[in-house]
Backbone as a printed PyTorch tensor [residue, N CA C, xyz], in Angstrom:
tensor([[[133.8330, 157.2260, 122.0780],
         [135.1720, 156.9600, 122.5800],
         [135.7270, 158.2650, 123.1450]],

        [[136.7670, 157.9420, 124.1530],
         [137.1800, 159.2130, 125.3060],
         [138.6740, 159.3510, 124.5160]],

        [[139.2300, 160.7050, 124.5210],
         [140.4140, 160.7790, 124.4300],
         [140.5890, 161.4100, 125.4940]],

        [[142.3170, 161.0090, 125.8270],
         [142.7840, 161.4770, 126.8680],
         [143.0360, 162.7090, 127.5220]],

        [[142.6400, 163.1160, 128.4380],
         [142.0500, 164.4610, 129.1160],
         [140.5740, 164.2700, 129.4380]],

        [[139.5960, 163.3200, 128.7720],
         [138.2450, 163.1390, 128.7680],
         [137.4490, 163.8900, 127.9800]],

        [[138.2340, 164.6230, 127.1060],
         [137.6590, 165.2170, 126.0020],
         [137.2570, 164.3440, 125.1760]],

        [[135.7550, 164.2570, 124.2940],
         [135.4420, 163.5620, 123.5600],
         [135.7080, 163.7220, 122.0860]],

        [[135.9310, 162.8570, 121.0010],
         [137.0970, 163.0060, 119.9860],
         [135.3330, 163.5790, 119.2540]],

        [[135.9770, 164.2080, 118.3860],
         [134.5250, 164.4250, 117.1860],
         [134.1750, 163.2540, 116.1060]],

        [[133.2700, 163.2980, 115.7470],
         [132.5840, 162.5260, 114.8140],
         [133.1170, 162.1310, 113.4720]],

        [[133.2830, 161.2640, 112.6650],
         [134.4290, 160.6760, 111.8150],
         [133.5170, 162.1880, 110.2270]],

        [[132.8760, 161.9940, 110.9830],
         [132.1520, 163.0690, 109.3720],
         [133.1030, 164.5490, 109.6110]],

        [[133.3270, 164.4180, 110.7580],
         [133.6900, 166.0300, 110.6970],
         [134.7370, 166.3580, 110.3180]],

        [[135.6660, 165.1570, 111.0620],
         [137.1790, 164.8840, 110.5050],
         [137.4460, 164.8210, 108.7480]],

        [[136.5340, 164.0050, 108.0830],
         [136.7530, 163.5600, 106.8360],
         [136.3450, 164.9630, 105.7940]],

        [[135.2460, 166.1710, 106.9390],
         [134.8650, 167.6650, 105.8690],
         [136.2740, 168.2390, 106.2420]],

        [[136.8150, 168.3780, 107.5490],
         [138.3180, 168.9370, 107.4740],
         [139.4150, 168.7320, 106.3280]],

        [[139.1360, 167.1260, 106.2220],
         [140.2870, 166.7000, 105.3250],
         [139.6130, 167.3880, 103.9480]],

        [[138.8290, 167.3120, 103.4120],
         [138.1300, 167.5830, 102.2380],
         [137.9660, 169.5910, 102.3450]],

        [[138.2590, 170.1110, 103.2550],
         [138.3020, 171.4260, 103.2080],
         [138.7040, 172.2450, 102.0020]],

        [[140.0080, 172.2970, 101.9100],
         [140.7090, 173.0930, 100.5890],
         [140.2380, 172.1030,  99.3520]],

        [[139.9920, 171.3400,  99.1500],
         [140.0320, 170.5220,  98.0880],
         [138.5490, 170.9430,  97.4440]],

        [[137.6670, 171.8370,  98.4780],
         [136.3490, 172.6790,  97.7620],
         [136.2130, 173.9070,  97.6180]],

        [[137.2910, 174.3030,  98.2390],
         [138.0870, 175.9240,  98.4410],
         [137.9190, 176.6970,  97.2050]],

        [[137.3490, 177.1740,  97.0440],
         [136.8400, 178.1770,  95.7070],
         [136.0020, 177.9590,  94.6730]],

        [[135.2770, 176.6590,  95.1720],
         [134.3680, 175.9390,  94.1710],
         [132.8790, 175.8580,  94.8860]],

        [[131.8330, 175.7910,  93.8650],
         [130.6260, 175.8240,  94.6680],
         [129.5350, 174.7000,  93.8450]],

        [[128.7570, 174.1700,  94.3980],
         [127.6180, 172.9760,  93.6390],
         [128.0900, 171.8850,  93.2190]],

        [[128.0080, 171.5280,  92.1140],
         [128.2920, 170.4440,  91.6740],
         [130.0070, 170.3920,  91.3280]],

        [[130.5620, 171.7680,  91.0520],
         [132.2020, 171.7040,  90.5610],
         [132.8540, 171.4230,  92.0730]],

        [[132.3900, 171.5980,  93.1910],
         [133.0020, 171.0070,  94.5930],
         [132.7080, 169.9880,  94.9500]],

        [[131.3770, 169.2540,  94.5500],
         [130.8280, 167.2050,  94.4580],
         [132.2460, 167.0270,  93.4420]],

        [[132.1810, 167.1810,  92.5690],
         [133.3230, 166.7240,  91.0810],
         [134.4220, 166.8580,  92.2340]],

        [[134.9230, 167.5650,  92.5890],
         [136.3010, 167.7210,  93.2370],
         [136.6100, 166.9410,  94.4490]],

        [[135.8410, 166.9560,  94.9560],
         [135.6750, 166.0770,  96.2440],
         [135.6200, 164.6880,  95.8900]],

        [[134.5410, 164.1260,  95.0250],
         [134.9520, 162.9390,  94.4180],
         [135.6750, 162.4740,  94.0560]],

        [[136.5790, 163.4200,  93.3050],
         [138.2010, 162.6440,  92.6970],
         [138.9320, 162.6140,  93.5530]],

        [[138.8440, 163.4470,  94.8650],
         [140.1990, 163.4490,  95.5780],
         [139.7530, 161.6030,  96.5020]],

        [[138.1590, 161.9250,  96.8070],
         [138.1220, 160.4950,  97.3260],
         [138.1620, 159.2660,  97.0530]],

        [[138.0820, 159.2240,  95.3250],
         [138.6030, 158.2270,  95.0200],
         [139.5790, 157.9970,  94.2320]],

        [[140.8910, 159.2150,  94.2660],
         [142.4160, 159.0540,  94.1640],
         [142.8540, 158.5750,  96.0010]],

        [[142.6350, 158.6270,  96.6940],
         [143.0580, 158.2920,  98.0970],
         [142.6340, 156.8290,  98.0630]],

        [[141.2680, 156.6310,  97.3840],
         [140.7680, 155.1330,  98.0700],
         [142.2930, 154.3100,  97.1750]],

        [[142.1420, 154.7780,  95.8450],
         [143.2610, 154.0180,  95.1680],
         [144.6130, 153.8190,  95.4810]],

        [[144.9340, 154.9450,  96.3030],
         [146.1320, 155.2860,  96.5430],
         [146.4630, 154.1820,  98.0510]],

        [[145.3920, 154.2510,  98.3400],
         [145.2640, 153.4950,  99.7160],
         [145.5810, 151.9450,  99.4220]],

        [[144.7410, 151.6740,  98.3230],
         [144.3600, 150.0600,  97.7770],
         [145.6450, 149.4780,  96.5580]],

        [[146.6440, 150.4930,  96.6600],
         [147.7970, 150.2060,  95.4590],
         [149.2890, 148.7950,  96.1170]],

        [[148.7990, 148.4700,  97.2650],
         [149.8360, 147.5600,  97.9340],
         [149.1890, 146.1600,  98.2540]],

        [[147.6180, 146.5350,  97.9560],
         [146.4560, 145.3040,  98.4290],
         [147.0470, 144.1710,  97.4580]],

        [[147.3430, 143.0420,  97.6410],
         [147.2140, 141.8730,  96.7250],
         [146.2210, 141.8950,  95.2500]],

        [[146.2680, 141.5680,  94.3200],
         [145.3110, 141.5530,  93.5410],
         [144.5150, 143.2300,  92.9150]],

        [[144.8430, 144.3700,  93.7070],
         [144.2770, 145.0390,  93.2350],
         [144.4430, 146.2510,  92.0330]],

        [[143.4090, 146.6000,  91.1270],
         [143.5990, 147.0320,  90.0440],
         [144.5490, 147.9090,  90.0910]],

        [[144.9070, 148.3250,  91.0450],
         [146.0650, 149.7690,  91.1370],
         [147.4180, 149.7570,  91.4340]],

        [[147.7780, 148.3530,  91.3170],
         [148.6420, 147.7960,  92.2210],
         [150.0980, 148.4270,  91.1610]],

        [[149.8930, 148.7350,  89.8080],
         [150.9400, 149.2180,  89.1130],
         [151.0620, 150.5660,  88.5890]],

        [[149.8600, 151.3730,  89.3520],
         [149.1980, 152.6480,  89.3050],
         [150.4240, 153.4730,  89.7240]],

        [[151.6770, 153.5140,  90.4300],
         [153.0530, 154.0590,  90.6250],
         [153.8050, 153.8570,  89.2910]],

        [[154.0260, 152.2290,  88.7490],
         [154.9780, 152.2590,  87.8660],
         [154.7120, 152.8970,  86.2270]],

        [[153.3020, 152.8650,  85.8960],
         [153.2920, 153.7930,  85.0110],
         [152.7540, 155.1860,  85.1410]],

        [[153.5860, 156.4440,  84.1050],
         [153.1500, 157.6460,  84.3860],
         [153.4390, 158.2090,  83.2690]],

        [[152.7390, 159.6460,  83.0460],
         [152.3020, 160.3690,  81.8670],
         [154.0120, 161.3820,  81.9980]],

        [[154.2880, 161.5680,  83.0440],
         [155.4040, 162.6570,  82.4980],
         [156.9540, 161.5500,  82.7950]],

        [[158.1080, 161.8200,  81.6710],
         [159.0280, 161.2190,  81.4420],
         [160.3600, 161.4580,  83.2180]],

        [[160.8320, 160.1580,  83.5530],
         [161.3910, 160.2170,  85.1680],
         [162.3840, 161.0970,  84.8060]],

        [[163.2890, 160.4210,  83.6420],
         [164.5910, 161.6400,  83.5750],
         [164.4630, 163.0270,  83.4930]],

        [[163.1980, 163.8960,  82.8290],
         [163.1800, 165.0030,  83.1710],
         [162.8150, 165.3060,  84.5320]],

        [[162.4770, 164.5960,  85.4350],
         [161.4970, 165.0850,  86.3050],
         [163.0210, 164.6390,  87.0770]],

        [[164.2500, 163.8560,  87.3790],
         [165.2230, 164.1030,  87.9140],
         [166.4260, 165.0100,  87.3120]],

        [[166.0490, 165.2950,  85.9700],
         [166.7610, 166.3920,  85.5740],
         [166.2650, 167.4640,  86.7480]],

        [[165.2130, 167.5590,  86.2440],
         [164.8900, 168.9700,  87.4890],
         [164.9700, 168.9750,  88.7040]],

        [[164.8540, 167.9610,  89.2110],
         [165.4600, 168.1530,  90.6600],
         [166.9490, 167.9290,  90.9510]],

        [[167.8910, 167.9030,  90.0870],
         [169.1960, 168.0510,  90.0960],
         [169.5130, 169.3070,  90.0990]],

        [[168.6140, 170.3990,  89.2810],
         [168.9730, 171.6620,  89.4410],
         [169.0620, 172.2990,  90.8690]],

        [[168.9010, 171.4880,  92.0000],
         [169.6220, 171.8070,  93.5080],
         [170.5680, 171.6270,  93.5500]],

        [[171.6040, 172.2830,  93.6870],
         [172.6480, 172.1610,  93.8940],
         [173.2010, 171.2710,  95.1560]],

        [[172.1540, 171.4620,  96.4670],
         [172.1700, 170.2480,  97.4170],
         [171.8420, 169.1090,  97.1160]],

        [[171.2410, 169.1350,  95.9710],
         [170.9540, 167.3340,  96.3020],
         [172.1820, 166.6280,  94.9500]],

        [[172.4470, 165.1530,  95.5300],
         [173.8270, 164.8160,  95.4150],
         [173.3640, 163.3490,  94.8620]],

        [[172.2510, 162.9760,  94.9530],
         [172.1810, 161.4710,  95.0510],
         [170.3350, 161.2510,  95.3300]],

        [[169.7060, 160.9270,  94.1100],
         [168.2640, 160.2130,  93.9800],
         [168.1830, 159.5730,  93.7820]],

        [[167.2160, 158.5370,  95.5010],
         [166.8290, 157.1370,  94.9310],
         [165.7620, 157.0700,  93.5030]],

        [[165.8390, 155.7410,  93.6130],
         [164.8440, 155.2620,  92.1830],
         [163.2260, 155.7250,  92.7470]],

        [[163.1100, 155.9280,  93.9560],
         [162.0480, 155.9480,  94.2520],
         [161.2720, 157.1690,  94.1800]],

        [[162.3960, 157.9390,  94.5010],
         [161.8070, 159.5360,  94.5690],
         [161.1550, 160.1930,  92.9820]],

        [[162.0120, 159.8510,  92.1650],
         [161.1900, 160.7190,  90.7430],
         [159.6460, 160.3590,  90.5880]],

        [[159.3200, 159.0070,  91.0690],
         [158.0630, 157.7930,  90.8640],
         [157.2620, 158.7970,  92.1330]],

        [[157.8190, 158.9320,  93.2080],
         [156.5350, 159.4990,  93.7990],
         [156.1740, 161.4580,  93.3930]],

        [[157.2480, 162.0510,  92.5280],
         [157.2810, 163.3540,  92.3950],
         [156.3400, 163.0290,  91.0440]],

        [[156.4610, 162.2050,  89.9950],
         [155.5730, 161.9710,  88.8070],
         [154.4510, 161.9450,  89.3330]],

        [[154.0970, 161.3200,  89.9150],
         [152.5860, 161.1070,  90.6010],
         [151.8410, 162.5410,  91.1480]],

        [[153.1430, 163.0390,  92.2140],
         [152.5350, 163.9550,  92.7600],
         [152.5040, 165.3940,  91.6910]],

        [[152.9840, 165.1760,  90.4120],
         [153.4200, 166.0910,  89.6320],
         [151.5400, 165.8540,  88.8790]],

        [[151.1460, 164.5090,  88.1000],
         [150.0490, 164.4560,  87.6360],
         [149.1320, 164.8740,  88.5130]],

        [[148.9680, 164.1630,  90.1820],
         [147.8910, 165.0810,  90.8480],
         [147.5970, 166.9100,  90.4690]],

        [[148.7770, 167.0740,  90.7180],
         [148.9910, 168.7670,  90.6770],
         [148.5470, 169.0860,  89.3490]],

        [[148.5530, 168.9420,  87.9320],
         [148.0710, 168.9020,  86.8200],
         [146.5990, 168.7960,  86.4780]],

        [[146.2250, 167.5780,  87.1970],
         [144.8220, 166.8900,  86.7570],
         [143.8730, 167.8180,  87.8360]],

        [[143.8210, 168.4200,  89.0440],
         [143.5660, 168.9930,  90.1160],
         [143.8350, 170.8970,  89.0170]],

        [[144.6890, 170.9890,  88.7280],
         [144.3320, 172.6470,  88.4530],
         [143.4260, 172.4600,  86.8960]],

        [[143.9430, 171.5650,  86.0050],
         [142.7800, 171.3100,  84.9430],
         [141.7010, 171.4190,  85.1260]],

        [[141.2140, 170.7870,  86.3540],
         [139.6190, 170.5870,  86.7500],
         [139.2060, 171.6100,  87.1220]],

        [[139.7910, 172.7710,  87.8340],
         [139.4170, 173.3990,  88.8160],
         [139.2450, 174.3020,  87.2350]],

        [[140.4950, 174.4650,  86.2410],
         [140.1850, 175.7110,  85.1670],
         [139.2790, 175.2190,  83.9040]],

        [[138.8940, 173.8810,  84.2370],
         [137.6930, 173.4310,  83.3610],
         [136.2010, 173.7660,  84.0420]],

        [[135.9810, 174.1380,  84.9590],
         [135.0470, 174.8000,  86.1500],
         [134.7940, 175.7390,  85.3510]],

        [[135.8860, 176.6490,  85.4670],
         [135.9580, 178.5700,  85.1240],
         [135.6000, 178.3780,  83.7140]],

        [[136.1010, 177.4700,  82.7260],
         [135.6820, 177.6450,  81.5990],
         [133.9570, 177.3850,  81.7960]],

        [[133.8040, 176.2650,  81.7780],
         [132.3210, 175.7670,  81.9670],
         [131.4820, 176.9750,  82.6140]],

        [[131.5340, 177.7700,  83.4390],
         [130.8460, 178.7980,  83.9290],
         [130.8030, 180.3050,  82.5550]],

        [[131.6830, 180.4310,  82.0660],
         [132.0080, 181.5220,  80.9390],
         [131.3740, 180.8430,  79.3270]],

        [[130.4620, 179.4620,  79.8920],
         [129.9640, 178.6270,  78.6670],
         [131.0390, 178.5950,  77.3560]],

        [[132.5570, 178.2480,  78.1080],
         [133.5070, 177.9790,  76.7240],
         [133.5770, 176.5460,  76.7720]],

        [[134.4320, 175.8270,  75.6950],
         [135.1960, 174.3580,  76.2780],
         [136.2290, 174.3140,  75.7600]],

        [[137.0890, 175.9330,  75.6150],
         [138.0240, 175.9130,  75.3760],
         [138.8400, 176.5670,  76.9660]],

        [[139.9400, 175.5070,  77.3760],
         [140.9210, 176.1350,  78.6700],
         [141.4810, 177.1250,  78.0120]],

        [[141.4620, 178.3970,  78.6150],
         [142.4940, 179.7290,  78.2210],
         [143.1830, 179.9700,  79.1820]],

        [[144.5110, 180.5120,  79.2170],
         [145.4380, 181.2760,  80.3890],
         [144.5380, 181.6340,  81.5600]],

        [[143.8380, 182.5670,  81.2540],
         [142.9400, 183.3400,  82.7230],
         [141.9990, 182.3600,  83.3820]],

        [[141.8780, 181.0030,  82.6590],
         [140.5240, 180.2930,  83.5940],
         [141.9320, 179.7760,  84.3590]],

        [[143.0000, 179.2200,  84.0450],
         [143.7730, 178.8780,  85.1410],
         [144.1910, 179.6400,  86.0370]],

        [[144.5220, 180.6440,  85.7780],
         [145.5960, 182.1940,  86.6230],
         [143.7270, 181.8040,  87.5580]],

        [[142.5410, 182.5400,  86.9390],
         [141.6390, 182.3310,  88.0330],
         [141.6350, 181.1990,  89.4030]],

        [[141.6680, 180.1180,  88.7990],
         [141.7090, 178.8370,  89.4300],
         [142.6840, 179.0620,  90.6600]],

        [[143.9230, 179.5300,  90.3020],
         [144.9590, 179.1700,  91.0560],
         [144.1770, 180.5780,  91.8530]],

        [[143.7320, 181.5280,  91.4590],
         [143.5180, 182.8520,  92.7970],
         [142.1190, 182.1480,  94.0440]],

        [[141.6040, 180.8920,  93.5690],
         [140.1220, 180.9060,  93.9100],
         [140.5960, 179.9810,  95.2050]],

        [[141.8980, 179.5620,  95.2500],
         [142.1370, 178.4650,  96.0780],
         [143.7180, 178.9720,  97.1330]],

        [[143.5750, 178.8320,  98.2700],
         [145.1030, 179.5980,  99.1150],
         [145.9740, 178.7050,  99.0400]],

        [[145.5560, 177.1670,  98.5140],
         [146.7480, 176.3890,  97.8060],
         [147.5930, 176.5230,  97.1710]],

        [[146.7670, 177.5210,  96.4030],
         [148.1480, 177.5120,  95.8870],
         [149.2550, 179.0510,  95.4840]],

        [[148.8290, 179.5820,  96.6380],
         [149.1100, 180.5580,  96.7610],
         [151.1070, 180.6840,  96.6430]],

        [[151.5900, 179.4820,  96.6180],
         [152.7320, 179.4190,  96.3020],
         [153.4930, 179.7730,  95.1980]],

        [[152.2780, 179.9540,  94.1840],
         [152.2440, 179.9580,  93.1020],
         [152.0510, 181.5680,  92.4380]],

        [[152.1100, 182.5100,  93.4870],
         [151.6460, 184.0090,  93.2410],
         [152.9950, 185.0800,  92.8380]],

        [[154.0290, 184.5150,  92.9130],
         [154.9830, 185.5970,  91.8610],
         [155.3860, 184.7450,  90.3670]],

        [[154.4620, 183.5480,  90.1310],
         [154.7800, 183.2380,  88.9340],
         [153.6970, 183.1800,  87.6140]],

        [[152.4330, 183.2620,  88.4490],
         [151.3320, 183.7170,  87.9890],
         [150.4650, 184.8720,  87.9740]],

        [[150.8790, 185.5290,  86.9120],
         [150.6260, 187.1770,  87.6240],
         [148.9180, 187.1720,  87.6140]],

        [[148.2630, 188.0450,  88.4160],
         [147.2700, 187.7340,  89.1240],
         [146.2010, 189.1820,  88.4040]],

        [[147.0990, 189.7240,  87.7090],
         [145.7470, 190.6150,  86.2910],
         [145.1930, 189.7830,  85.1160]],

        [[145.4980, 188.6090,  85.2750],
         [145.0000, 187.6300,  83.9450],
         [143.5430, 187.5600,  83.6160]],

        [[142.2970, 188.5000,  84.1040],
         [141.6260, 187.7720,  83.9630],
         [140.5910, 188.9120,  83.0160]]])
């Protein structure tokens, strides 16, 4: 297929290693298969949560962290004035991704140091191994290890 200009679009594989880029970003062998796998099949689910009939279909309404704290904390803006019902439900979600995603990545670092105990520094590592989360660099001081 032609896109417009007559440039030809690239190949759906190449598009789908783009999307999957950071999500292997500091990981190597089998701990970047593990990572890549979950993200592809948190998307397939995420995709399949509106389908009629399907297992995920209530995969929004329940969640591991409590809504009122999670709109407590976003009240601490002083701009914001007014949250729908909807918003805490998609910040819970996106709050467990963010959780279950640095776990894995500092269950890696442990598994390589042959522990199976998570310590402070396999995470502080985790978070340095990836520019994701580089947002995260004046709250995680970065001698932890």
């Amino acid at each position: 297929m032609q896109a417009l200009g007559g440039n030809e679009e690239p190949p759906a594989e190449t598009d789908e290693l783009d999307v999957f880029h950071n999500v292997g970003q500091g990981l190597a062998g089998r701990y970047r298969e593990i990572m890549v796998q979950y993200w592809q099949q948190l998307i397939n689910e995420i995709e399949s949560t509106n389908e009629p009939g399907s297992p995920h279909r209530d995969d929004f309404k329940s969640h591991s962290l409590p809504l009122a704290r999670i709109k407590k904390v976003m009240k601490t803006d002083e701009d914001v004035k007014m949250i729908s019902a909807e918003a805490p439900i998609l910040f819970a979600k996106a709050c467990e991704i963010f959780i279950t995603e640095l776990t894995m990545r500092a269950w890696c670092i442990a598994e390589e140091n042959k522990r199976r105990t998570l310590q402070k520094q396999d995470i502080a590592q985790a978070l340095q191994k990836s520019d994701m989360f580089d947002f995260l660099i004046d709250i995680v001081p970065r001698g932890l290890e």
